[in-house]
C-alpha positions, 0 to 999 in steps of 0.5 A: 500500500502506497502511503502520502510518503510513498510512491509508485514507480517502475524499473525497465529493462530490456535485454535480447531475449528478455524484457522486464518491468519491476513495480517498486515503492519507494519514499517520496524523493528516491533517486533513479539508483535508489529504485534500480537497487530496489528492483533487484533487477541488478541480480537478473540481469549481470549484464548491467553495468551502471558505470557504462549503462545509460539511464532515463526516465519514459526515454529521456536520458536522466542521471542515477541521482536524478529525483523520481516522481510517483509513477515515473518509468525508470529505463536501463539501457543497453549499449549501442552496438552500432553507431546510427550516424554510420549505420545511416552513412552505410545504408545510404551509400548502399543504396546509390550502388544499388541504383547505379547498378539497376541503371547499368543493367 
């Protein structure tokens, strides 16, 4: 039961193969990394590393010892395993060879 100092809030994860949300309660004024220890999301997932992980709340990048409002989505996030600007660059470089090869033909 949420009381007047006490809120809801939840820790989001998503690796490859799994995707979890976690419900915690915490007091009024709980940090993004005192819900993460909460969660126990920790001990699910090794993987994460908070010294290399990114955080946010509903997307929006946000420190560990940023402030929570009741019903905020805590979110850890993965690693990029590839630059988007690049990845872009590629795919648009593709597609010119592409098209010079079906004018060619």
């Amino acid at each position: 039961m949420v009381n007047a100092e006490n809120m809801s809030v939840e820790v989001a994860y998503a690796a490859p193969e799994r995707q979890v949300i976690i419900e915690v309660t915490v007091d009024r004024g709980a940090t993004l990394m005192q819900a993460i220890e909460l969660s126990g999301i920790l001990q699910q997932f090794e993987e994460i590393d908070l010294g290399r992980n990114k955080v946010g709340i509903f997307g929006k990048l946000a420190e560990l010892s940023g402030e929570l409002q009741p019903g905020d989505r805590v979110e850890i996030y993965r690693p990029l395993i590839a630059d988007p600007k690049e990845v872009r660059k590629q795919r648009a470089a593709q597609g010119k060879v592409t098209k010079k090869g079906a004018r060619e033909l």
